[in-house]
C-alpha positions as CSV (number, residue, x, y, z in Angstrom):
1,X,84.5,122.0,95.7
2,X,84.9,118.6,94.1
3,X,81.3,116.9,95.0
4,X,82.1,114.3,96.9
5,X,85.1,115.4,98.5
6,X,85.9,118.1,101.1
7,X,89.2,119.4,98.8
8,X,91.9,121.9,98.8
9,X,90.4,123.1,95.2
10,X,87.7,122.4,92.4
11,X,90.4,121.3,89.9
12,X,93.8,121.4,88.5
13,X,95.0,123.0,85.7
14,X,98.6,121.6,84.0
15,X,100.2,124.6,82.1
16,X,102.5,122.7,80.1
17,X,105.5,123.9,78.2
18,X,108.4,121.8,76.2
19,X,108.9,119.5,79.6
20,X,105.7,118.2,78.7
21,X,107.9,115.7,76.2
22,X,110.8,115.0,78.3
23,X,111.0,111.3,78.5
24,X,111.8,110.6,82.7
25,X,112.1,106.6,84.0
26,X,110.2,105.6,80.3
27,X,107.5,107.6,80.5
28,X,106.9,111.5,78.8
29,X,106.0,114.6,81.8
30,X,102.5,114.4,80.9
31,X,101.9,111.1,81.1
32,X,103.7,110.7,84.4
33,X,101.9,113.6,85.6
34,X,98.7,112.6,85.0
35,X,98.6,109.0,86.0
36,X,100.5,110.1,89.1
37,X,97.5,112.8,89.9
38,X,95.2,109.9,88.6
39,X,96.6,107.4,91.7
40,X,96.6,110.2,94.1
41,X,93.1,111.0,93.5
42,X,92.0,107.5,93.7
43,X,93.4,107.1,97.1
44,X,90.4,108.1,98.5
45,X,87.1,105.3,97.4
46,X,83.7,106.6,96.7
47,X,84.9,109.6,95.0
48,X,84.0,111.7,92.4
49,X,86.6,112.4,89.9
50,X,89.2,115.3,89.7
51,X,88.2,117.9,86.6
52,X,91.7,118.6,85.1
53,X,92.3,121.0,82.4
54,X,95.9,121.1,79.8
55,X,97.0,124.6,78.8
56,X,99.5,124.1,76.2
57,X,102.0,127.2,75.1
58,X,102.8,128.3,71.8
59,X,104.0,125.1,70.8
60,X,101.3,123.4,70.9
61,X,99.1,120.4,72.1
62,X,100.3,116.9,72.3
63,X,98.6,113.5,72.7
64,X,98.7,112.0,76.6
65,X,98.3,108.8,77.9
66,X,94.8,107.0,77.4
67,X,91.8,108.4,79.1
68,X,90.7,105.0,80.0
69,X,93.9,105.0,82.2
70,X,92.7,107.8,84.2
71,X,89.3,106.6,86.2
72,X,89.9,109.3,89.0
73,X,90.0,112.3,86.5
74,X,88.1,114.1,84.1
75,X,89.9,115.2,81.8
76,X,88.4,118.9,80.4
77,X,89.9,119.9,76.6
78,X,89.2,123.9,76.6
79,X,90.5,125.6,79.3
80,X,87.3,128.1,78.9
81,X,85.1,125.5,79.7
82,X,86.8,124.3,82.8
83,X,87.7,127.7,84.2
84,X,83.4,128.8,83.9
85,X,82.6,125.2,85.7
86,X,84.6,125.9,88.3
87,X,84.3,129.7,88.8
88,X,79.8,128.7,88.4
89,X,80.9,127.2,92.0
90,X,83.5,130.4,93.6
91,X,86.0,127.2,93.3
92,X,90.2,127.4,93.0
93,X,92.2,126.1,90.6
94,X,95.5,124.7,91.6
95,X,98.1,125.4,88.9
96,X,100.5,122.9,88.4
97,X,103.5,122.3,85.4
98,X,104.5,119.7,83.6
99,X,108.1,120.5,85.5
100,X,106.4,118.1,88.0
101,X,107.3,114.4,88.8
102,X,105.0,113.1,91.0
103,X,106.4,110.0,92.8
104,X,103.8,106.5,93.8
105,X,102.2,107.5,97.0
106,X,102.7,106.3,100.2
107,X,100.1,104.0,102.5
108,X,99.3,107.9,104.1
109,X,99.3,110.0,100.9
110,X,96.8,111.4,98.6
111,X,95.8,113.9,96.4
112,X,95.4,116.7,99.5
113,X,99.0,115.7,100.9
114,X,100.2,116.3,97.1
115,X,98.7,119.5,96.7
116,X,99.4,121.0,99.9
117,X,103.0,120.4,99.0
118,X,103.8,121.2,95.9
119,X,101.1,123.3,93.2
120,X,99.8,127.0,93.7
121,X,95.8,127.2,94.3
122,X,94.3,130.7,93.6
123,X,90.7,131.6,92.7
124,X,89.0,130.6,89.4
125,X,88.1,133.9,88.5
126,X,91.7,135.1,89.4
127,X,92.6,132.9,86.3
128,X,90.4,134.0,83.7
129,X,91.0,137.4,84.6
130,X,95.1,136.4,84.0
131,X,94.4,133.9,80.4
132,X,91.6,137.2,79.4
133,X,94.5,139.1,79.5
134,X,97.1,137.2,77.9
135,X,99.5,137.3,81.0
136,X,100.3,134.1,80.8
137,X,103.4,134.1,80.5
138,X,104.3,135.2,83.2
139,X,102.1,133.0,85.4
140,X,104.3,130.5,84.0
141,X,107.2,131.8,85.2
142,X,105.6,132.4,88.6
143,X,104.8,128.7,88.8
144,X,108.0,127.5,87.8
145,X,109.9,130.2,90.2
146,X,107.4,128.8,93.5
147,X,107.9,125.1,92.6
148,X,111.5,125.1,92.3
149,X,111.3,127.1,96.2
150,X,109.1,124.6,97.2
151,X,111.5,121.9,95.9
152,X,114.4,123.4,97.7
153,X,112.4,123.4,100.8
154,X,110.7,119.9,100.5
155,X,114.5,118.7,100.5
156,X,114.9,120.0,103.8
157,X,112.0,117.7,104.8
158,X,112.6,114.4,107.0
159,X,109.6,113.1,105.2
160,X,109.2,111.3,102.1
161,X,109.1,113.2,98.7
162,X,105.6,113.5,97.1
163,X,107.0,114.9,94.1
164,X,110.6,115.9,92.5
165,X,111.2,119.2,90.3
166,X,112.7,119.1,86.7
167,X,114.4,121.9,86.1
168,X,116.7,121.1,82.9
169,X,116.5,118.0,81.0
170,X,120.1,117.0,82.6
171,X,118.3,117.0,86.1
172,X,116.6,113.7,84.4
173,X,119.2,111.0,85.6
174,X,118.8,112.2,89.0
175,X,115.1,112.1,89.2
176,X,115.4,108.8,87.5
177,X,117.7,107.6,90.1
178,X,115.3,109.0,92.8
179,X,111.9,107.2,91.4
180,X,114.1,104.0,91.3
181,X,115.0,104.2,94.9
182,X,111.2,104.4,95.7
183,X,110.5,101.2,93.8
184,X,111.5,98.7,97.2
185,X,109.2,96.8,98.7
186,X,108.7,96.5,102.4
187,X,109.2,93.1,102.0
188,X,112.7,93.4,101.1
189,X,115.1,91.7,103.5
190,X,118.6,92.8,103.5
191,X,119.9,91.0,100.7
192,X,117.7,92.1,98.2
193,X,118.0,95.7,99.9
194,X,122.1,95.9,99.7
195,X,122.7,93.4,97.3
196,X,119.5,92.7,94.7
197,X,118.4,96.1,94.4
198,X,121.5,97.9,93.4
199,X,121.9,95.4,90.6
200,X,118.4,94.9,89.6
201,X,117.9,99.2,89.5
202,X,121.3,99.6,87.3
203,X,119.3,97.3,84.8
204,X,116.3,98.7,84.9
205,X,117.1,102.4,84.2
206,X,118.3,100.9,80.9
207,X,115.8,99.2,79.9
208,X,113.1,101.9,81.4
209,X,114.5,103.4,78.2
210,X,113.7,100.8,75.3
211,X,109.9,99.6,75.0
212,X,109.6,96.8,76.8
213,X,107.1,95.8,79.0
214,X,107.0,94.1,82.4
215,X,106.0,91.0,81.3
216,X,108.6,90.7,78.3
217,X,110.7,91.6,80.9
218,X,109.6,88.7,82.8
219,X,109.8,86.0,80.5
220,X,113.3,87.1,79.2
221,X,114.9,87.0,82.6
222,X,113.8,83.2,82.7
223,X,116.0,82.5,80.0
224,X,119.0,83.1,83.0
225,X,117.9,80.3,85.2
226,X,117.6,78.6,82.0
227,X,121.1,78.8,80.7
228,X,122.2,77.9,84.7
229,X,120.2,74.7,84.2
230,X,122.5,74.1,81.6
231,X,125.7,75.0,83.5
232,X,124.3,72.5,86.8
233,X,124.3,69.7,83.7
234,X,127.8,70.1,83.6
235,X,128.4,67.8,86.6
236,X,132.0,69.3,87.4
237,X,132.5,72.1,90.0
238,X,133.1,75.0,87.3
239,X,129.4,73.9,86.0
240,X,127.9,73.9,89.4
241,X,129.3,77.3,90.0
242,X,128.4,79.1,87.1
243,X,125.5,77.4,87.3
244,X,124.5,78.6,90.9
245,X,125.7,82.2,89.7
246,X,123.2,82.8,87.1
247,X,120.6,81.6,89.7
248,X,121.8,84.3,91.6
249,X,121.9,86.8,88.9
250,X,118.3,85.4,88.2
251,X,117.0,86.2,92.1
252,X,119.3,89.7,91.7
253,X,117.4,91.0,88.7
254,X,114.2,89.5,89.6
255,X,113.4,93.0,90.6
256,X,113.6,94.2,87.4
257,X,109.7,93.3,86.1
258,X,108.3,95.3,89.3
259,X,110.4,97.9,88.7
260,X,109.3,98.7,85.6
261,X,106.0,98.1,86.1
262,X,105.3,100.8,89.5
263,X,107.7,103.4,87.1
264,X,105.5,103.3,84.1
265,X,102.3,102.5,86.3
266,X,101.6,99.1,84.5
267,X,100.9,97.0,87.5
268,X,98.5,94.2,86.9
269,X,97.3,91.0,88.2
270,X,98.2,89.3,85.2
271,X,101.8,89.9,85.6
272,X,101.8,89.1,89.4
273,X,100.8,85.9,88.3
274,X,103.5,85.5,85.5
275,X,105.9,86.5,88.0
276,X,105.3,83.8,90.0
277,X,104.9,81.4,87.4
278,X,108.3,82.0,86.5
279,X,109.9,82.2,89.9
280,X,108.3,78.2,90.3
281,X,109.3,77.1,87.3
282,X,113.6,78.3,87.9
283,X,113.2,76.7,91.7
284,X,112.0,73.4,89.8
285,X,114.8,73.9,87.1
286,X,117.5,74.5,89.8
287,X,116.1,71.1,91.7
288,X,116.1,68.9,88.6
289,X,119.4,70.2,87.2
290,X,121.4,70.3,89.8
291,X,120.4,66.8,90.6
292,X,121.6,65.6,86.9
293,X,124.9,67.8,87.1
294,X,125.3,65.6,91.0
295,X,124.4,62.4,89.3
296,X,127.1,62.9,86.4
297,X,129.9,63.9,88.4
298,X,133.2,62.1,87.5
299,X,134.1,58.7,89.8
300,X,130.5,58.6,91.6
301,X,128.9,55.2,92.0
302,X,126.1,53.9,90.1
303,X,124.4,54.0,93.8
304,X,125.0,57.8,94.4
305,X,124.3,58.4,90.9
306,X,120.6,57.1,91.3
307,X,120.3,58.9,94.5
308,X,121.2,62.2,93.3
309,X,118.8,61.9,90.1
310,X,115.9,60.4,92.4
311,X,116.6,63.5,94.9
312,X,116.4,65.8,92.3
313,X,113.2,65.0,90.8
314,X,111.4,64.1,94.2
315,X,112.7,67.9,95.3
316,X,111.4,69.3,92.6
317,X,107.9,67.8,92.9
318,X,107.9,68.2,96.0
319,X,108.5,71.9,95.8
320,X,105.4,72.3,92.9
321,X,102.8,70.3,94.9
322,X,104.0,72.0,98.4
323,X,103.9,75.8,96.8
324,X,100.6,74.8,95.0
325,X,99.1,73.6,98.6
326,X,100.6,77.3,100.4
327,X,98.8,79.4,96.9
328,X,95.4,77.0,97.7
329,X,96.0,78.4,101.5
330,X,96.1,81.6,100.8
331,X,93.1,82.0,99.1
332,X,91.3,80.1,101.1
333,X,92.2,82.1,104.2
334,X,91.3,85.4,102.3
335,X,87.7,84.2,102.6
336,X,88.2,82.6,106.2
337,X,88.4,85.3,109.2
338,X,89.9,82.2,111.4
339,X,93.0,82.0,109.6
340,X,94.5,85.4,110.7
341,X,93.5,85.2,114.6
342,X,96.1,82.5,114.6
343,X,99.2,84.7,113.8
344,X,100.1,86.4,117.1
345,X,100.9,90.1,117.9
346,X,104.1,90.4,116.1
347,X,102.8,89.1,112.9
348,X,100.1,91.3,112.7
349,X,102.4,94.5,113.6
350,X,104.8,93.7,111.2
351,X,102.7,92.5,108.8
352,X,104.4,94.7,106.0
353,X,107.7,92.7,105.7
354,X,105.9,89.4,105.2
355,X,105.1,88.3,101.5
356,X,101.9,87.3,101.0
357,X,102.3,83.7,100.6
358,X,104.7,83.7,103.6
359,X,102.6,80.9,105.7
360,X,105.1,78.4,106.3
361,X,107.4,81.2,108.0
362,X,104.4,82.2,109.9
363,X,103.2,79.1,111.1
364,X,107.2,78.6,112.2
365,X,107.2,82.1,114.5
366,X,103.1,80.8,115.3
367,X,104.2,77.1,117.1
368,X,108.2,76.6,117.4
369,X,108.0,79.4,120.6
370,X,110.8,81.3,118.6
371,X,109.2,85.0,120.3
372,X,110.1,83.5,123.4
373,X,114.3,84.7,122.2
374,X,112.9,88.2,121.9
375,X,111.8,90.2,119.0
376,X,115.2,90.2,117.3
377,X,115.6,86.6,117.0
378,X,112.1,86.4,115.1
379,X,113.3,89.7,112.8
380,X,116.9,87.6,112.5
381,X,115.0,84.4,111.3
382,X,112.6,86.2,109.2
383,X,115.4,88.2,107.4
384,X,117.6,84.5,106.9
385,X,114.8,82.9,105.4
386,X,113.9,85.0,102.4
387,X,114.2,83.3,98.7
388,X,117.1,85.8,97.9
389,X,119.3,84.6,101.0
390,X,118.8,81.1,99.8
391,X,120.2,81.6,96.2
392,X,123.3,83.7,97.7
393,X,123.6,81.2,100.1
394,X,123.4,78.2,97.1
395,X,125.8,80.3,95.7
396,X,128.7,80.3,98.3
397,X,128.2,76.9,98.8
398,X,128.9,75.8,94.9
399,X,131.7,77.8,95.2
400,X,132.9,76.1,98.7
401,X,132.5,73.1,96.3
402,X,129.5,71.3,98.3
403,X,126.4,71.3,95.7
404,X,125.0,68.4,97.1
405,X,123.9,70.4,100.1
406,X,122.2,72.7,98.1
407,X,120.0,69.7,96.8
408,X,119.4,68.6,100.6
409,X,118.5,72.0,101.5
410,X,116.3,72.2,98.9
411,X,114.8,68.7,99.1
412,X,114.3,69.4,103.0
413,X,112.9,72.7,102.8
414,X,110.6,71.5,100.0
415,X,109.6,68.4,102.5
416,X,108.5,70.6,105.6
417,X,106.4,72.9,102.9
418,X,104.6,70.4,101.3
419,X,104.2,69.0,105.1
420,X,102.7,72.3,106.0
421,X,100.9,73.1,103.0
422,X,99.0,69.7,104.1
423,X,98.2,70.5,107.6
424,X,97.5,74.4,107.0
425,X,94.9,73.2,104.3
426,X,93.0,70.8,107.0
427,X,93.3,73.4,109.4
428,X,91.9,76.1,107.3
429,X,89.1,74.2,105.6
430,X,88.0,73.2,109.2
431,X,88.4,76.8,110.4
432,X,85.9,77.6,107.5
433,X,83.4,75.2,108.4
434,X,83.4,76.3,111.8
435,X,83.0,79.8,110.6
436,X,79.5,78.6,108.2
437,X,78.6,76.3,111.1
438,X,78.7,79.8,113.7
439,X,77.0,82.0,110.8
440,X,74.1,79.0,109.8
């Protein structure tokens, strides 16, 4: 057995054929299947890592994704070598092909749940008997024949899919399809569910195909909110409702970055951060534009002019000290055990569907008595107040022809943040003292 680990086997051994080069959702079989076994395996912390061995065919061995990628597994180049470590300790050897497509793990999965699904595991010594023989072949056939059963039956299942079996390169749009459908987040209300994701996916599985990265991806979607900044300077009702379209395209294809990045396992810190970055700075373009666009419109007085243009601005520094206060908040209350005993019950059960910076909304279901209307009314006001309801919302209402209220909105909202972010950052830096006053 793996030291460290109570496991189903000792190892894994990829016989991989020409599906090793298929290209699925951007990335090639063996890549996916190795970072996919590398994240199952590092489910579990404290581990040792998983010795995995490649047996190529007759056509011969390719290069795979960077070792330093792969923490949780060591990789072993000669299958002779690996099959005599593991049969030293009476160890299996799970077989697996490069047919495979394992999808991101669950909050319950891991690299047991995979295997007990999906692979065959039969003694080490079983295989060297079988690769001394040069039977091969049809062990490969065997393997392919017992995951594509497995793969009929793990349809049947009510449970989510671990893995997904090529069997042709034209079952590739399907699988794509599949992994893009896995991408949500638990977050998602039901705009971004119906609405966002469907558009955002459509876009990705394109570009899942060229060679750009999350980030890139990033920074070229800002150029959308961008150009609707332009649009809002417009000042006529055609330039407020293009321009409130493209913010909406902006918030529909915002997905697009995350997407990419859990499909070709490129997930970072670094482009969290962008992400946000960028979100901040279209929320401060749509504030400052559209309160231009308001203060040029045709026949408006010279006092309405000014108010518009003074709105705009104070909204959108509003918005950039208030969201700065709620990021300072949330790092301080990672470090502050306080700060969470103040949510109540519900919160903390449905802590999934909250975004992590999502303390104004909680500190609204924490004082304003809203669980008193029942559980619903709390989902309902949750769901309504998510950043991608707002921009459809913006939307309708340009084209009802009322873009001022999507300034007050936005210059209220921003108000009662910047309010909050004040009070939760007293709150939190007394709850800390308390916390080193309890501790001294």
């Amino acid at each position: 057995m793996i030291p460290g680990r109570d496991r189903l086997c000792s190892g894994i051994l990829i016989l991989a054929d020409e599906s090793a080069k298929w290209r699925c959702a951007g990335l090639r079989q063996i890549d996916r299947l190795l970072l996919g076994l590398n994240e199952h395996a590092g489910r579990v912390p404290g581990h040792d890592a998983v010795p995995v061995c490649i047996y190529w065919d007759q056509l011969g061995s390719t290069s795979h994704v960077a070792d330093n990628r792969l923490p949780h597994l060591r990789l072993i180049d000669h299958p002779d070598e690996f099959c005599a470590q593991i049969a030293k300790d009476n160890g299996s050897i799970v077989l697996v092909s490069t047919h495979l497509v394992i999808a991101r793990p669950t909050s319950s999965s891991d690299l047991d749940n995979l295997l007990r699904t999906a692979p065959v595991c039969i003694p080490a010594q079983d295989f060297i008997a079988q690769l001394s023989s040069g039977s091969l072949t049809s062990l490969r056939q065997q393997l392919r024949d017992v995951e594509a059963s497995a793969w009929q039956r793990h349809l049947s299942d009510a449970g989510p899919r671990e893995w997904i079996y090529l069997d042709s390169v034209e079952a590739i749009p399907a699988c794509e399809r599949r992994l893009l459908h896995g991408t949500g987040k638990s977050q998602d209300g039901f705009v971004a569910r119906f609405v966002n994701r469907p558009i955002s996916r459509t876009l990705s599985r394109f570009l899942l195909r060229t060679s750009l990265l999350p980030n890139q991806c990033t920074l070229l979607l800002l150029l959308v909110p961008l150009a609707g900044g332009l649009f809002l300077l417009r000042g006529d009702y055609f330039g407020f409702l293009l321009g409130a379209i493209l913010f909406q395209v902006h918030s529909a294809l915002d997905g697009c970055d995350g997407e990419i990045a859990r499909l070709k396992y490129l997930e970072s810190a670094t482009g969290s951060k962008l992400d946000e970055i960028c979100d901040r700075v279209a929320t401060l373009t749509y504030a400052v534009t559209l309160g231009i666009g308001l203060s040029r419109q045709p026949g408006s007085s010279v006092p309405s002019q000014w108010f518009y243009l003074i709105e705009g601005i104070i909204a959108a520094l509003l918005i950039g000290v208030g969201e700065s206060l709620l990021t300072r908040v949330t790092q301080m209350s990672q470090t502050t055990t306080a700060e969470s005993n103040r949510y109540p019950d519900y919160v903390r059960r449905h802590a999934p569907s909250f975004n992590p910076g999502d303390h104004l909304k909680l500190w609204i279901i924490n004082h304003s008595k809203i669980l008193f209307l029942g559980e619903w009314a709390t989902a309902l006001f949750s769901q309504l107040t998510k950043r991608d309801v707002f921009n459809l919302g913006f939307m309708l209402l340009a084209l009802c022809g009322r873009p001022a209220w999507i300034l007050h909105i936005l210059a209220a909202v921003a108000g009662v943040i910047l309010v909050f972010g004040l009070k939760s950052l007293f709150v939190t830096r007394l709850s800390g003292a308390r916390v080193v006053r309890a501790t001294d």
